[in-house]
DRENBA-312797 format. One record per residue (C-alpha): x, y, z; residue in three letters. Coordinates in steps of 0.02 Angstrom, whole numbers, padded with zeros to 5 digits, always signed. Example, Ala and Ser with C-alpha at 12.3 -4.5 7.8 and 13.67 -1.06 7.14 Angstrom:
{c1=+00615, c2=-00225, c3=+00390, rest=Ala}
{c1=+00684, c2=-00053, c3=+00357, rest=Ser}
***
This chain:
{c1=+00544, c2=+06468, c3=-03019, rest=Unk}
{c1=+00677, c2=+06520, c3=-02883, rest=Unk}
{c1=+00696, c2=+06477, c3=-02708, rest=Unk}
{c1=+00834, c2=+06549, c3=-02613, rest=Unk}
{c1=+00872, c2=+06474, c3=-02453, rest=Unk}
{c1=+01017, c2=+06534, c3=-02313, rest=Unk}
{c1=+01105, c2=+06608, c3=-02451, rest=Unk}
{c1=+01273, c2=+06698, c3=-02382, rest=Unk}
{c1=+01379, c2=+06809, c3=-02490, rest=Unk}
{c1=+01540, c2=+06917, c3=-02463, rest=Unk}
{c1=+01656, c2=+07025, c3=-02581, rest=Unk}
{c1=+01764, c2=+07031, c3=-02435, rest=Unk}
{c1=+01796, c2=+06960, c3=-02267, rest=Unk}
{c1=+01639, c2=+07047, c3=-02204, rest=Unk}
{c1=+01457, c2=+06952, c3=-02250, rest=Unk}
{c1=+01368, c2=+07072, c3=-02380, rest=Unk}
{c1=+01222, c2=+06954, c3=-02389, rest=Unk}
{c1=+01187, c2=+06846, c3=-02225, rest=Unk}
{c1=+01083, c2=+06709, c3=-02221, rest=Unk}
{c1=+00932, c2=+06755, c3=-02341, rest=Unk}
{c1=+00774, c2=+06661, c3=-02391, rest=Unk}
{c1=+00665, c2=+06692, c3=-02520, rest=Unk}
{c1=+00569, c2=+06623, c3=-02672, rest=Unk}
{c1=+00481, c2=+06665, c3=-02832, rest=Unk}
{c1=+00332, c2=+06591, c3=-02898, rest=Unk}
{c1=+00314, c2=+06562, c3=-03094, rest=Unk}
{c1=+00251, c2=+06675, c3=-03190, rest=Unk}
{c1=+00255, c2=+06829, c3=-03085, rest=Unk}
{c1=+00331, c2=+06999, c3=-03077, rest=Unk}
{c1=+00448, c2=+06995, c3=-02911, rest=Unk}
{c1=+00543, c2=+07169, c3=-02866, rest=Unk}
{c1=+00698, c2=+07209, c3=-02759, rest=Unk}
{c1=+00666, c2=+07377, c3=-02698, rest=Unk}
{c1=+00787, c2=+07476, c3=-02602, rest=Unk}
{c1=+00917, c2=+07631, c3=-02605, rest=Unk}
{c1=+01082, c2=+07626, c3=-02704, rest=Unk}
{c1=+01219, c2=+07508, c3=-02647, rest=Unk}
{c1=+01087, c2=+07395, c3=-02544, rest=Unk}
{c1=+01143, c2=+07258, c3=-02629, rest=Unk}
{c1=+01004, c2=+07227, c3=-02783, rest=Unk}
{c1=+01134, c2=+07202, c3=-02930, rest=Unk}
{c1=+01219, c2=+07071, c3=-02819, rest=Unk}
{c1=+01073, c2=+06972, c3=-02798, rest=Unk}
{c1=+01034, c2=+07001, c3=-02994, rest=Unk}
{c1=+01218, c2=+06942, c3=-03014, rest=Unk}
{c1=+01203, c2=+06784, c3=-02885, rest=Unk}
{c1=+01012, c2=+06722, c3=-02981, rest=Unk}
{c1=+01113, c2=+06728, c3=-03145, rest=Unk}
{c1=+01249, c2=+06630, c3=-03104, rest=Unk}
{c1=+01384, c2=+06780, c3=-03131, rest=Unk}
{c1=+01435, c2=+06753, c3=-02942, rest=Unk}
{c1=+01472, c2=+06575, c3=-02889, rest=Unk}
{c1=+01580, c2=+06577, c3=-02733, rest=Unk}
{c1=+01397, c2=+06598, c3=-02606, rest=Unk}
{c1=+01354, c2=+06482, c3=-02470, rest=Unk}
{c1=+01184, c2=+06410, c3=-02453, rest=Unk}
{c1=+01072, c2=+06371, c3=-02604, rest=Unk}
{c1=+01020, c2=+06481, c3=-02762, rest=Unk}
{c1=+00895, c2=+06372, c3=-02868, rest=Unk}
{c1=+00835, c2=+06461, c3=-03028, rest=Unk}
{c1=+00734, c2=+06348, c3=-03146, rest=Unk}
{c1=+00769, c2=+06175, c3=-03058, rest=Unk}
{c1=+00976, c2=+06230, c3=-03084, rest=Unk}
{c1=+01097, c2=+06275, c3=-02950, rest=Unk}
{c1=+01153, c2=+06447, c3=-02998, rest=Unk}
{c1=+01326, c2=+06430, c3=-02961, rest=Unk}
{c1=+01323, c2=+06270, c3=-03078, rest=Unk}
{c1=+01237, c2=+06349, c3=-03237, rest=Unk}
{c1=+01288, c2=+06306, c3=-03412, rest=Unk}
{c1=+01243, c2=+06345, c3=-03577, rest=Unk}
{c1=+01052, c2=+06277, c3=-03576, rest=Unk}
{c1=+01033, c2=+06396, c3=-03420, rest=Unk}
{c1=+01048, c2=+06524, c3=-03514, rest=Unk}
{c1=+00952, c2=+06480, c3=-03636, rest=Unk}
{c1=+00805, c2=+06516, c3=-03552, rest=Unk}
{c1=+00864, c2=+06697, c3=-03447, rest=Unk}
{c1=+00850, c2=+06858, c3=-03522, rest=Unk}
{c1=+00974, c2=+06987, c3=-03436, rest=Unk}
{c1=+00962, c2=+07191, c3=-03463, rest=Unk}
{c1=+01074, c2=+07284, c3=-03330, rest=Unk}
{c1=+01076, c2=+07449, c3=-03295, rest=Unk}
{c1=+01196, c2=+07492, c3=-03396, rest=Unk}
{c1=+01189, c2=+07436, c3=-03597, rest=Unk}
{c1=+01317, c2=+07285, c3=-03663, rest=Unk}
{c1=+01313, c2=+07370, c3=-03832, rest=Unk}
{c1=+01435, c2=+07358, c3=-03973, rest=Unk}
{c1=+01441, c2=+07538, c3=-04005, rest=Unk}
{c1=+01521, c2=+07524, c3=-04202, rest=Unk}
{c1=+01382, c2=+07422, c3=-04229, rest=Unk}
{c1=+01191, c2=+07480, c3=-04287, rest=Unk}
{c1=+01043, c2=+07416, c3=-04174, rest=Unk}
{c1=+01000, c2=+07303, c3=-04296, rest=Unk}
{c1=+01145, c2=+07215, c3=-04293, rest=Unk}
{c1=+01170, c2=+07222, c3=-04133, rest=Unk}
{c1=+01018, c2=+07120, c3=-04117, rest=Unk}
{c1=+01078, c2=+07006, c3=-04244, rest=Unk}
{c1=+01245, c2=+06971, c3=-04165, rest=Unk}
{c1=+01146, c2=+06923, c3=-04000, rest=Unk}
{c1=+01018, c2=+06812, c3=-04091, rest=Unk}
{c1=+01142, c2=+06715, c3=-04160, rest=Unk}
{c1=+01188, c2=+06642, c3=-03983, rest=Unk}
{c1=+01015, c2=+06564, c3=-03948, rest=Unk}
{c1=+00921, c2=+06425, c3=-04056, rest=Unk}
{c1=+00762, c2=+06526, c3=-04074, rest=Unk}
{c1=+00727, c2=+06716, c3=-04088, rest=Unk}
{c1=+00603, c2=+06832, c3=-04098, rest=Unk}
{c1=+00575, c2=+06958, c3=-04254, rest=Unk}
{c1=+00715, c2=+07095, c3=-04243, rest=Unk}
{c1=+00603, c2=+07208, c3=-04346, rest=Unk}
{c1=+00430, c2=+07193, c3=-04239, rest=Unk}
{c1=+00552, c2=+07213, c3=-04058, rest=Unk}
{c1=+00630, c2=+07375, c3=-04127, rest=Unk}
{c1=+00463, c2=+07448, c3=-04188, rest=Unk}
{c1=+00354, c2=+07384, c3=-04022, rest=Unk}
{c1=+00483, c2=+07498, c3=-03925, rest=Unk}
{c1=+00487, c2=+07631, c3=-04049, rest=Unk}
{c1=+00697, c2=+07605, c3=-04127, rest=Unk}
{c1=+00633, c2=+07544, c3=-04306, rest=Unk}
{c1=+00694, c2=+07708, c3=-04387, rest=Unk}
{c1=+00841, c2=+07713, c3=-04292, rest=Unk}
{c1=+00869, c2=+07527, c3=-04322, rest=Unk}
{c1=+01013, c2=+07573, c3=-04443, rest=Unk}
{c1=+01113, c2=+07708, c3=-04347, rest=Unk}
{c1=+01278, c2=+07641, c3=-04281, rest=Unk}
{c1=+01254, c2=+07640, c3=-04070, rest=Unk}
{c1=+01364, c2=+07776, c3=-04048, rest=Unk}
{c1=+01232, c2=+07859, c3=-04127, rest=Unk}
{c1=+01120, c2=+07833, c3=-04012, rest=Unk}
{c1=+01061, c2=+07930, c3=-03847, rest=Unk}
{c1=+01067, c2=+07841, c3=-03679, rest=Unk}
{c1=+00865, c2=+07815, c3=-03674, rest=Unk}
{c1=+00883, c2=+07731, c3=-03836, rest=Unk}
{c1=+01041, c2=+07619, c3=-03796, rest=Unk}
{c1=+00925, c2=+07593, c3=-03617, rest=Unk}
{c1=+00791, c2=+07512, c3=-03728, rest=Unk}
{c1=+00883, c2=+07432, c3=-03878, rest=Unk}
{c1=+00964, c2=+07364, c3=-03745, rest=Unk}
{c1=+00785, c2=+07305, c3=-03653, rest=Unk}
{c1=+00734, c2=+07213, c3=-03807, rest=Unk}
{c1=+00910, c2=+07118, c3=-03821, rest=Unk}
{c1=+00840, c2=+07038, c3=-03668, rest=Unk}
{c1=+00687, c2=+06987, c3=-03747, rest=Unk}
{c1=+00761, c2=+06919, c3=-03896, rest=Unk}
{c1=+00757, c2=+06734, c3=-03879, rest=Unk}
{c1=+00587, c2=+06743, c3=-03771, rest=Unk}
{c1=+00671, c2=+06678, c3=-03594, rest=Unk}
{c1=+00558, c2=+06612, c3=-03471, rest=Unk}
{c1=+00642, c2=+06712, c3=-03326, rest=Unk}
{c1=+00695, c2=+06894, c3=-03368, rest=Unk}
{c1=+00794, c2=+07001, c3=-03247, rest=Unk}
{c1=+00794, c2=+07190, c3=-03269, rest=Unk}
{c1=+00909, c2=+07322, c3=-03164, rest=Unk}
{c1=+00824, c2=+07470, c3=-03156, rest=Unk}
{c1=+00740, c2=+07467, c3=-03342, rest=Unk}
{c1=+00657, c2=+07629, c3=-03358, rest=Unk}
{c1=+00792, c2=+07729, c3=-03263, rest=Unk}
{c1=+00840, c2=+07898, c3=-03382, rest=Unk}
{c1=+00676, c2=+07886, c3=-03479, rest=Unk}
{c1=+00546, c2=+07994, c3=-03534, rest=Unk}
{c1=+00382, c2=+07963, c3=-03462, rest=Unk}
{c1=+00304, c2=+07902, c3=-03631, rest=Unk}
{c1=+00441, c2=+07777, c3=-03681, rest=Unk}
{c1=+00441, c2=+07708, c3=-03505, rest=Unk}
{c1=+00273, c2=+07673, c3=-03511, rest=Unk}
{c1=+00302, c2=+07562, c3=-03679, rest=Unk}
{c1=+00444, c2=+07471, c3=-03586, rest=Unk}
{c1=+00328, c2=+07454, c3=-03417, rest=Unk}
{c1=+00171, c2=+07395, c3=-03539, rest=Unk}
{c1=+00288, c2=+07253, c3=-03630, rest=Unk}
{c1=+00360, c2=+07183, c3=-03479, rest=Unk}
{c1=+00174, c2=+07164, c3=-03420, rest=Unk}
{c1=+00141, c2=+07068, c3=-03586, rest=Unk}
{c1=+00289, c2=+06939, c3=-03537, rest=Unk}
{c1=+00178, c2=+06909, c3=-03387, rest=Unk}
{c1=+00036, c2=+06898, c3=-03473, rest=Unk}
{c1=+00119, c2=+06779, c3=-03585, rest=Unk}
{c1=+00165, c2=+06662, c3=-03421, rest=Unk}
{c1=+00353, c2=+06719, c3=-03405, rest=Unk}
{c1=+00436, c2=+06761, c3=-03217, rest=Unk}
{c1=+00503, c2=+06913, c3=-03187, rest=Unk}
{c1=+00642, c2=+06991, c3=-03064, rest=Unk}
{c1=+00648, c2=+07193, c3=-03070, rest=Unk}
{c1=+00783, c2=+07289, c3=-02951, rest=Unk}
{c1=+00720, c2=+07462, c3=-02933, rest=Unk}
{c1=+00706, c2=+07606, c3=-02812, rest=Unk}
{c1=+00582, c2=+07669, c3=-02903, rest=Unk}
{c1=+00432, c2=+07658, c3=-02802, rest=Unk}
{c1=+00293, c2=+07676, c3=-02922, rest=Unk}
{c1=+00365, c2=+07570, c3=-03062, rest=Unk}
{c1=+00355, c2=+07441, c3=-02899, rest=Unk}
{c1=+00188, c2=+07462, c3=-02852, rest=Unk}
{c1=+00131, c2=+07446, c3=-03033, rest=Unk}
{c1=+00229, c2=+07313, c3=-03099, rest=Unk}
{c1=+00265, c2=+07186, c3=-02942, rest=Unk}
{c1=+00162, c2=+07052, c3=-02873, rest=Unk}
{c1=+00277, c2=+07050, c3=-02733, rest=Unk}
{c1=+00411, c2=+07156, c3=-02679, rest=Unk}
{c1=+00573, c2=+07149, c3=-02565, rest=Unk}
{c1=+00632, c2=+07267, c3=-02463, rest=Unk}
{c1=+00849, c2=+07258, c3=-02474, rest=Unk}
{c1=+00934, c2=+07370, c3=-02353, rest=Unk}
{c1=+01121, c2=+07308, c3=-02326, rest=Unk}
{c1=+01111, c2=+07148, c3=-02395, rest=Unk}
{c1=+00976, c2=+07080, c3=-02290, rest=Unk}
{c1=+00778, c2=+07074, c3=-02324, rest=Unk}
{c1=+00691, c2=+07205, c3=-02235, rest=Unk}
{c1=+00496, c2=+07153, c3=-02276, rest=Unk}
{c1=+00422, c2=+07048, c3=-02404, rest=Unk}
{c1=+00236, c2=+07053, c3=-02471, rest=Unk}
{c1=+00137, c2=+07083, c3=-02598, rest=Unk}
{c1=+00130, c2=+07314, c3=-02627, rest=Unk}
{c1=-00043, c2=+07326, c3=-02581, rest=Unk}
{c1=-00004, c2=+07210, c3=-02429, rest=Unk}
{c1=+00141, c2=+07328, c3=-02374, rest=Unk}
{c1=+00065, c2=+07502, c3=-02392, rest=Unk}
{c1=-00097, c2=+07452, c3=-02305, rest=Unk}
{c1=-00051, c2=+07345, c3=-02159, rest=Unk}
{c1=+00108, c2=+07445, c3=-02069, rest=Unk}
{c1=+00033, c2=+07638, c3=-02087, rest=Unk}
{c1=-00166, c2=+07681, c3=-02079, rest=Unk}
{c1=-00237, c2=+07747, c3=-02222, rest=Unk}
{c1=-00275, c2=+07921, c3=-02214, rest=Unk}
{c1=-00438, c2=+08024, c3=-02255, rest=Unk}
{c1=-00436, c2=+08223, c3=-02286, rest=Unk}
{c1=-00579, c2=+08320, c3=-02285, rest=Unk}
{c1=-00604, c2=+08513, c3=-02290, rest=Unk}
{c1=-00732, c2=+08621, c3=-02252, rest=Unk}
{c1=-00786, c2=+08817, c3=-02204, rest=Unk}
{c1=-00718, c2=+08884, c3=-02052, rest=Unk}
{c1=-00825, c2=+09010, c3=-01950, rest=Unk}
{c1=-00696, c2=+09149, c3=-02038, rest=Unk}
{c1=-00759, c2=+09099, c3=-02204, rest=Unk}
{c1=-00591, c2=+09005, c3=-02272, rest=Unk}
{c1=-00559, c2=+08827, c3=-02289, rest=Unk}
{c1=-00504, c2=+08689, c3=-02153, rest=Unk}
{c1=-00438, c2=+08538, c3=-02189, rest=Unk}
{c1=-00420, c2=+08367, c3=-02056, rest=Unk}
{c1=-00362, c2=+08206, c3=-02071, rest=Unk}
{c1=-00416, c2=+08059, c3=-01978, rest=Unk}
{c1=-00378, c2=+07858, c3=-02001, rest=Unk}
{c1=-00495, c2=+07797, c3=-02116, rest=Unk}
{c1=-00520, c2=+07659, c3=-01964, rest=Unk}
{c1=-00594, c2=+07813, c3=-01850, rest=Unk}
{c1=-00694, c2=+07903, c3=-01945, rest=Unk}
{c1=-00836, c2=+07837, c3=-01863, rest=Unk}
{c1=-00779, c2=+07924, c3=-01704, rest=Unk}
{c1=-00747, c2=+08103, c3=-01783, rest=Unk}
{c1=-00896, c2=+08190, c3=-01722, rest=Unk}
{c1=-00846, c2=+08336, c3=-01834, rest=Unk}
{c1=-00835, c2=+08260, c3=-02012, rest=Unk}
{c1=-01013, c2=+08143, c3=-01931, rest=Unk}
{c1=-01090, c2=+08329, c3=-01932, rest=Unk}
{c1=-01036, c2=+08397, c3=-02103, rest=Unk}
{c1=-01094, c2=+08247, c3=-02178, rest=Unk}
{c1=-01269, c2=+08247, c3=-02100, rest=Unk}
{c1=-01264, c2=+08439, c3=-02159, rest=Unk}
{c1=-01212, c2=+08418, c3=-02323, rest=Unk}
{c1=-01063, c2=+08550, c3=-02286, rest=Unk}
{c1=-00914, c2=+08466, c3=-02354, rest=Unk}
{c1=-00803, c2=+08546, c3=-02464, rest=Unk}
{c1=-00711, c2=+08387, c3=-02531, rest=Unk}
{c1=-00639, c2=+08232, c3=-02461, rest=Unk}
{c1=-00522, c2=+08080, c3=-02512, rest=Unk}
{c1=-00410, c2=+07945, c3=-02435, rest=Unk}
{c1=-00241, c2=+07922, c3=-02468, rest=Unk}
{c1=-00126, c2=+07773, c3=-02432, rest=Unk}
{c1=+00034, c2=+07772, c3=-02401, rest=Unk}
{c1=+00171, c2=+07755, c3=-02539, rest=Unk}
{c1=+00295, c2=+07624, c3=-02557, rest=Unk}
{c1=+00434, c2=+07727, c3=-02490, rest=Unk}
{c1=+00318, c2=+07815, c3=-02340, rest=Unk}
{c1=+00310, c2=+07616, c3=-02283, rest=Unk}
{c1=+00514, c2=+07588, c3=-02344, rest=Unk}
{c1=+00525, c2=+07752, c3=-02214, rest=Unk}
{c1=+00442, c2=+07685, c3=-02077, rest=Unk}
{c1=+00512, c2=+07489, c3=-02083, rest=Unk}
{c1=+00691, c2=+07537, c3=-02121, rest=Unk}
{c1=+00723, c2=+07725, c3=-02085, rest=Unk}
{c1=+00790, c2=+07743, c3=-02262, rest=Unk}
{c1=+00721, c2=+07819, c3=-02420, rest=Unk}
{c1=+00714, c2=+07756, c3=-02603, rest=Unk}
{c1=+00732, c2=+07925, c3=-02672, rest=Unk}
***
């Protein structure tokens, strides 16, 4: 679906992105991950075409981004972090007004109740708080059913259970074959969501793999046990889960039946963003 290749980009004399490579498969969920001001929006800005003074290539769909026209987008759905609303309008119309640029559309009324607006459909957007604007605007993206969706941060400034509803519909566009590209420093919404993931520090890739990849293969994966100490309280160790054939101790409690719990723990997204980059998502 995309395939980047030596792509070089500067807002000012100074490279900001330097000779990059990358690609995207069809049909999968592909995240930039990184700190503020890394540079995620401008890549989001460079796939859609909004930036076309880059060296290098950019091809999105079989199109050279810097050459898009109107059936390019077409088949894109956009939602940036922050809402391109018209406040004096209601959400319903809003969605209206949008639909009308595209030859197909979904049902206005079935988006606005699957992400939970459909009594609120008739406020003016003014009206509304910045969650809601956040997902009104989400399902502006959806509206003509694009094959490639980008999203900037989409559940940033929402509640837990409205964030899940947003995370659970952009894994129905997947399931429903469509590619998508999600900037976020959110680790967790990363790890659930990506097939892959990017790690943007400065303009430049850091690491690239799948999350499970990245949090197993560049920091051991940890296992805690406690037990009784001869005082009576509770100890607690931790050993690699790749040694715990040499730890004569936890070998012992075992045999004895004497353990008071144990569990493995991997390593986050950001303990692994940490240790490859020295900076932290959050």
């Amino acid at each position: 679906m995309i395939t980047v290749k030596d792509l070089v980009f500067s807002y000012t004399e100074k490279p900001f992105i330097e000779t990059m490579n990358f690609s995207v498969r069809d049909g999968e969920i592909f995240g930039f991950l990184g700190p503020s001001g890394a540079g995620k929006s401008t890549l989001q800005k460079l796939l859609t075409g909004l930036l076309p003074r880059y060296g290098g290539s950019v091809t999105v769909d079989g199109t050279e981004a810097k050459r898009a026209g109107k059936e390019f987008y077409q088949n894109i759905g956009v939602d940036f972090e922050f809402p391109s609303l018209y406040e004096k309008l209601t959400g319903r119309e809003n969605l209206r007004f949008f639909a009308s640029l595209y030859r197909r559309h979904r049902d206005i009324d079935a988006l606005l109740k699957a992400i939970g607006l459909h009594m609120d459909a008739d406020k003016k957007v003014s009206e509304y708080s910045k969650g809601m604007k956040s997902r009104l605007n989400f399902i502006k993206a959806l509206l003509h059913s694009p094959k490639l969706l980008f999203l900037d941060e989409p559940t940033n400034g929402l509640d837990p259970s409205n964030a899940r509803v947003m995370k659970d519909m952009i894994l129905q566009e997947k399931a429903e074959g469509k590619t998508v590209i999600l900037t976020t420093h959110n680790m967790y919404d990363a790890t659930e969501l990506c097939d892959h993931v990017s790690f943007i520090v400065d303009g430049a890739i850091a690491a690239l793999d799948t999350p499970k990849a990245l949090m197993t293969k560049k920091r051991a994966v940890q296992l805690t046990y406690t037990f009784e100490s001869p005082d009576g309280g509770l100890e607690e160790r931790s050993v690699p889960l790749t040694q715990t054939g040499g730890d004569a101790t936890l070998r012992q409690l075992i045999g004895d039946g004497k353990l008071a719990s144990i569990h493995s723990a991997e390593p986050t997204l950001n303990d692994v963003f940490v240790e490859i980059t020295g900076r932290r998502l959050q």
